[in-house]
TORKOL-691612 format. One record per atom (N, C-alpha, C, CB): residue in one letter; z, y, x. Coordinates in steps of 0.001 Angstrom, whole numbers, padded with zeros to 6 digits, always signed. Glycine has a CB too. Layout:
% TORKOL-691612
AZYX;...
***
This chain:
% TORKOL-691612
X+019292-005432-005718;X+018162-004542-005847;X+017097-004806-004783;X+018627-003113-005770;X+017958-005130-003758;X+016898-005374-002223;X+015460-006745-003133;X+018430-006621-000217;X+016137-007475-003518;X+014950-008575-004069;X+013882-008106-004847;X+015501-009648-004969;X+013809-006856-006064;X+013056-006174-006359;X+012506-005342-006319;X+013084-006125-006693;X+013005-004709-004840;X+011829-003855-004236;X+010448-003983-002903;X+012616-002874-003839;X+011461-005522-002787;X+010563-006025-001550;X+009300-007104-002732;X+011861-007256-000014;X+009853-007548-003563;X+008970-007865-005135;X+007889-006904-004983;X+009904-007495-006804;X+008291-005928-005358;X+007363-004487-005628;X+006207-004093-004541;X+008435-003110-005612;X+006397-004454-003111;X+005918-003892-002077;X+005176-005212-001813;X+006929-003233-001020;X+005015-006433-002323;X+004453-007561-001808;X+004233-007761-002554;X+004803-008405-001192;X+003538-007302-004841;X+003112-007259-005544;X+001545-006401-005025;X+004081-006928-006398;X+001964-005021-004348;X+001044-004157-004130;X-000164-004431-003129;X+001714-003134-003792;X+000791-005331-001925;X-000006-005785-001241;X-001262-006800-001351;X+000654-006045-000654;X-000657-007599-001996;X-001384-008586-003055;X-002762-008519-004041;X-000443-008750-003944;X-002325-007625-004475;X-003322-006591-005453;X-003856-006314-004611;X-002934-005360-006303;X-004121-005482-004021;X-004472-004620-002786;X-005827-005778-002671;X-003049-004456-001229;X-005669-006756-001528;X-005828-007961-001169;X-006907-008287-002089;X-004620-008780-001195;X-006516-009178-003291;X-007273-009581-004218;X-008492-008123-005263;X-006011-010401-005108;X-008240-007376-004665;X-009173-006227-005265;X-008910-005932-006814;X-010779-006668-005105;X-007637-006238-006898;X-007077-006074-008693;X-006803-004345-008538;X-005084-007253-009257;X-007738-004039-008868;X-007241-002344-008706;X-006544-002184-010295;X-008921-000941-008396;X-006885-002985-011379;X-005915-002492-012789;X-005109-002722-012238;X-005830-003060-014249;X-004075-003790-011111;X-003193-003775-011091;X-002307-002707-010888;X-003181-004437-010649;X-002639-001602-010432;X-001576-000720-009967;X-000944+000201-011166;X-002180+000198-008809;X-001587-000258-012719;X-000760+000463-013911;X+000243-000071-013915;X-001205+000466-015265;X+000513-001569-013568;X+001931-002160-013445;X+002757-002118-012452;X+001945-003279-013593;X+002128-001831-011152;X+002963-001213-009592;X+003480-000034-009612;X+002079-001020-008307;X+003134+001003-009875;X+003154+002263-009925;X+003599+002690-011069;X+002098+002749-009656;X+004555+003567-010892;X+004967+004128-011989;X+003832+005184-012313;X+006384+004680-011813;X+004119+006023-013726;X+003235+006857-014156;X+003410+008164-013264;X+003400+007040-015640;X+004452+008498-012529;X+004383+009822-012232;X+004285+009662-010541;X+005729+010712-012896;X+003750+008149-010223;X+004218+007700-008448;X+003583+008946-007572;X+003310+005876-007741;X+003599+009326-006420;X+002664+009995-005716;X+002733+009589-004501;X+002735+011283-005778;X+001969+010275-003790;X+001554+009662-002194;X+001320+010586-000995;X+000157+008888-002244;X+002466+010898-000735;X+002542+011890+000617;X+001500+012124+001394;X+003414+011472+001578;X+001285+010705+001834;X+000070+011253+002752;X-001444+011636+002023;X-000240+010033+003880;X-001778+010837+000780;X-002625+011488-000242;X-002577+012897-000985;X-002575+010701-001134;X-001073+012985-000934;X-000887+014236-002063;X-001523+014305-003396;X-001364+015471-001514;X-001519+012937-004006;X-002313+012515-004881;X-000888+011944-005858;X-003587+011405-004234;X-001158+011747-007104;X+000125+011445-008283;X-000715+010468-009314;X+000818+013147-009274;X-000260+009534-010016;X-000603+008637-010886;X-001112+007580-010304;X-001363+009074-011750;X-000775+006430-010528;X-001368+005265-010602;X-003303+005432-010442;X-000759+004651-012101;X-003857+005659-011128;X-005015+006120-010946;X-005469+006559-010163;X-005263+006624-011440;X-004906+007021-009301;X-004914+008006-007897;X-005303+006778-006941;X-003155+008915-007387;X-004077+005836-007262;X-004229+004468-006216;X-005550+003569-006368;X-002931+003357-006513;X-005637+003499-008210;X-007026+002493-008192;X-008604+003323-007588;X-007326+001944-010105;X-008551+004544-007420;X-009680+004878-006995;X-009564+005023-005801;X-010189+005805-007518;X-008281+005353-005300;X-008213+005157-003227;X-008926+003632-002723;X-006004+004989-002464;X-008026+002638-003865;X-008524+000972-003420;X-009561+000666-003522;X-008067-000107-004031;X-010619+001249-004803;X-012175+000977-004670;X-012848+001748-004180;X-012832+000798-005666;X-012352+003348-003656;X-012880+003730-002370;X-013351+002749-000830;X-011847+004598-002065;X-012017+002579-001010;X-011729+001790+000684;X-012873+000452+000393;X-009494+000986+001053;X-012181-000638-000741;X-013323-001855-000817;X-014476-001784-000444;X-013610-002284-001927;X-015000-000574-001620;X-016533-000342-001180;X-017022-000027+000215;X-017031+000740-001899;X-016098+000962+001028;X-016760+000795+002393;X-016131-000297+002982;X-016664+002017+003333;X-015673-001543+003247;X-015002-002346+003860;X-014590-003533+002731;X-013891-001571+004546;X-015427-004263+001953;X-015363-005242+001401;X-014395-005892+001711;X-016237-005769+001449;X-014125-006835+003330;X-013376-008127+003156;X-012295-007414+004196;X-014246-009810+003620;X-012074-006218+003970;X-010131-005954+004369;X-008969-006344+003847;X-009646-004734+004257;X-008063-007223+004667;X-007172-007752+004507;X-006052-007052+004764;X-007285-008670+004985;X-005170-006711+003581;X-003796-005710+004748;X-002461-007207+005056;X-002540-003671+003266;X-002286-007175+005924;X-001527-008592+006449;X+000093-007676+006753;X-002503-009530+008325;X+001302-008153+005584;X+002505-007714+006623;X+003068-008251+007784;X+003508-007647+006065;X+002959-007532+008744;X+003977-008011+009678;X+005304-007843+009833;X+003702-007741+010595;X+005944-006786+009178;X+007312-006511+008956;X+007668-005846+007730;X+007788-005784+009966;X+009024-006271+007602;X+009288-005541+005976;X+010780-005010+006423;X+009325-006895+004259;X+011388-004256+005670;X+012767-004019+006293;X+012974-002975+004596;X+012824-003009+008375;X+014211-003791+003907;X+014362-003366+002875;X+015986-003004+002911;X+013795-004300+001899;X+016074-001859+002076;X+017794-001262+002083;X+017933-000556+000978;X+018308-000196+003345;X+018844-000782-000032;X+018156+000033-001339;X+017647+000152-002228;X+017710+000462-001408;X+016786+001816-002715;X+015375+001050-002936;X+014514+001256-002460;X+014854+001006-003872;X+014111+001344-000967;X+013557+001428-000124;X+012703+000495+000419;X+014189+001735+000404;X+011796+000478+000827;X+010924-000738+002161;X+010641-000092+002815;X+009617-001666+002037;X+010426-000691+004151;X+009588+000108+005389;X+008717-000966+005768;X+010534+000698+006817;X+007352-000946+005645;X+006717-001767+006176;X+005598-001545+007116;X+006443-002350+005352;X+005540-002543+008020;X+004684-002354+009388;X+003373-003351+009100;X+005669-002897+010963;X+002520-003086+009022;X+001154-003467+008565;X-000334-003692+009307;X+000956-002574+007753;X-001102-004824+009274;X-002256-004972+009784;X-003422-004942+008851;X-002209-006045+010458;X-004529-004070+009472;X-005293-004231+008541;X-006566-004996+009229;X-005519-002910+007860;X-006822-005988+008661;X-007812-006545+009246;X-009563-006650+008597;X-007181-007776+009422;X-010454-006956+008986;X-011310-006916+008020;X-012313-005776+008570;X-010600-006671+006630;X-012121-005092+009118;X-012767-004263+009320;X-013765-003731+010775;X-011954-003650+008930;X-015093-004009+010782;X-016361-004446+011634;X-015817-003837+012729;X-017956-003943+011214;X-015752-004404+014323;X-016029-003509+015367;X-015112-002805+015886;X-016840-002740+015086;X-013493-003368+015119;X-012642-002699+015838;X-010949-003721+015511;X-012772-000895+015257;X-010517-003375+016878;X-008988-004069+016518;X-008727-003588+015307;X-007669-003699+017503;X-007548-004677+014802;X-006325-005058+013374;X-005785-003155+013363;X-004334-006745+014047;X-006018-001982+012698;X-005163-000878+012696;X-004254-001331+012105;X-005549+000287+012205;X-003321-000084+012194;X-001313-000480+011816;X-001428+000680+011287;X+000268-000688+013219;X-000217-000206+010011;X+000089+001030+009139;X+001637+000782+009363;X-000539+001040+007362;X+002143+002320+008473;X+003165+001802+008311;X+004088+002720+007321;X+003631+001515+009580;X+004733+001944+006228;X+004495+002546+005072;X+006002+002598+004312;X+003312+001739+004290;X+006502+003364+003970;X+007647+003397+002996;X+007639+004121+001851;X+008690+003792+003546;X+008632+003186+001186;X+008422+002991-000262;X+009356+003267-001320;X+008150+001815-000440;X+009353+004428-002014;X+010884+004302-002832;X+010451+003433-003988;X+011659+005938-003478;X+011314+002673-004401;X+010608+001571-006300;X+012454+002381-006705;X+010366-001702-006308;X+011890+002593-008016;X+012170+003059-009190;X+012151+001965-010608;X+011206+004160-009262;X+013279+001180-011223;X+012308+000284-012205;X+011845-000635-011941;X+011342+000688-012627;X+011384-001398-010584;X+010545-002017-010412;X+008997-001704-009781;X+010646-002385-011367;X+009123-000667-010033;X+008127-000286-009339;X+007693+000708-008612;X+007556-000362-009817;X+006571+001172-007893;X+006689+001790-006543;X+006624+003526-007457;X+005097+001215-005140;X+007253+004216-006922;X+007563+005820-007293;X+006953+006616-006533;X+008952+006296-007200;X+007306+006133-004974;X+006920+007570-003536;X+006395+006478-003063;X+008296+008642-002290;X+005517+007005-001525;X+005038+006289-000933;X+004876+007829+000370;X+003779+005357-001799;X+005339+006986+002105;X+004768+007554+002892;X+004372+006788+003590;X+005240+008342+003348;X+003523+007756+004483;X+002877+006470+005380;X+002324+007429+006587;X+001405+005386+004461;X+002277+006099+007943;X+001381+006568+008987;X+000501+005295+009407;X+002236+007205+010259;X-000992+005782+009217;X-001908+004777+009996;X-002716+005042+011318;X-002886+004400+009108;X-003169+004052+011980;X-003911+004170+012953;X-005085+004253+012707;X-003760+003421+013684;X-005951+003791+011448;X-007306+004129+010659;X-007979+004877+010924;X-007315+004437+009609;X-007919+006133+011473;X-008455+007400+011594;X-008469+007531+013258;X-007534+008567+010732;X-007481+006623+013610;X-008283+006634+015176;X-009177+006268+015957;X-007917+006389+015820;X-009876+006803+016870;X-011003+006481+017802;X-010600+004797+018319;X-011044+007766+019234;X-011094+003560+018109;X-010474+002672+018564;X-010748+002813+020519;X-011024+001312+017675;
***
């Protein structure tokens, strides 16, 4: 199972990356939600991702760590790309369901004063 959920979490990233926001009807399940969003559906995600694009065009989220058990990931994250300030860290876990991502929590540094 460990091979298809770390699949799942480095599908998203990817997408993410390449600005495929349809992609997340195939990442996300239909009922996924997002703790720190408090937001549910797939849809939820493609308008967070062309939120973010639009203010920050060429952000890159880069993993630096993955740590899978389950169906779980925990991943530790750089985001780069973004004018005028160090790489922020995320860091994000993931239940996949199916293949694909279900829950999602997370803590970033984004919102801090650099």
């Amino acid at each position: 199972m460990t091979d298809h959920v770390r699949a799942a979490a480095q599908r998203m990233y990817a997408a993410f990356n390449a600005h495929d926001h349809t992609a997340a009807e195939e990442i996300f399940t239909s009922d996924f939600y997002s703790h720190p969003l408090g937001t549910t559906g797939p849809g939820s995600v493609t308008r967070s991702w062309q939120q973010f694009h639009e203010v920050f065009p060429d952000v890159q989220v880069v993993v630096e760590d993955m740590v899978v058990e389950g169906d779980t990931a925990a991943v530790r994250t750089s985001v780069r790309g973004i004018p005028g300030r160090q790489p922020p860290t995320m860091l994000e876990i993931f239940r996949v369901r199916d293949g694909r991502i279900a829950e999602l929590w997370g803590l970033s540094s984004l919102r801090r004063d650099s």
